[in-house]
Structure formats: C-alpha cells, structure tokens
C-alpha angles and dihedrals in degrees: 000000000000123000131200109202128183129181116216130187116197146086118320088212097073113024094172081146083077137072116225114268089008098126131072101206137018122207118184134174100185118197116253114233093232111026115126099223093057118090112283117256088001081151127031092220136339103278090057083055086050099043082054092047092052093050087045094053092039092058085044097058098031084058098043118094121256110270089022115130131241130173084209091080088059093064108020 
C-alpha cells in the first residue's frame, strides 16, 4: 500500500494549504485557558479561547475525509 505523507507548519486555523476531505486522521492537543503549563496570557478572555477552538474544529472538519471519525463532532 502505497502512502503518501507532508509535513506542514502553520497555523491550524487556516489550513488553505489543504483540500477538503483530503486527510485520513486529525490529532489535536489543544491548549487549556488556565492551565498553568500553557503560555501566560496566550488568549485575552475566554471567548477569544473559544473563538480559536471553533476555527480550529471547522478546519478540522472541512480537511478530514468524508466517514472519518472525529470526537470533535460530539462536542462542537
């Protein structure tokens, strides 16, 4: 089976870079607002955490391949 593997660094936000449905599998590890091994002041106020979270999910789900799973759906 042959696999065809790329490495992108960017923002996760935006993923332009990226068809729709055109990946297999979604990891994330999103930061917590207020844990304390996260960067300081990353967000202003929780609903800027939230706004970051919900661009995040939506090119997630935009990029994943039709009848792929993702826990995400369950809470977004």
């Amino acid at each position: 089976m042959n696999t065809h593997h790329k490495l992108i660094i960017g923002n996760c936000m935006s993923m332009k870079e990226i068809s729709d449905e055109e990946i297999h599998l979604v990891v994330t590890s999103p930061p917590y607002f207020n844990a304390p091994f996260d960067y300081e002041g990353l967000f202003k106020n929780y609903d800027q955490y939230l706004g970051v979270l919900r661009k995040v999910a939506a090119e997630s789900f935009r990029v994943l391949r039709n009848g792929k799973y993702n826990h995400l759906s369950e809470v977004w």
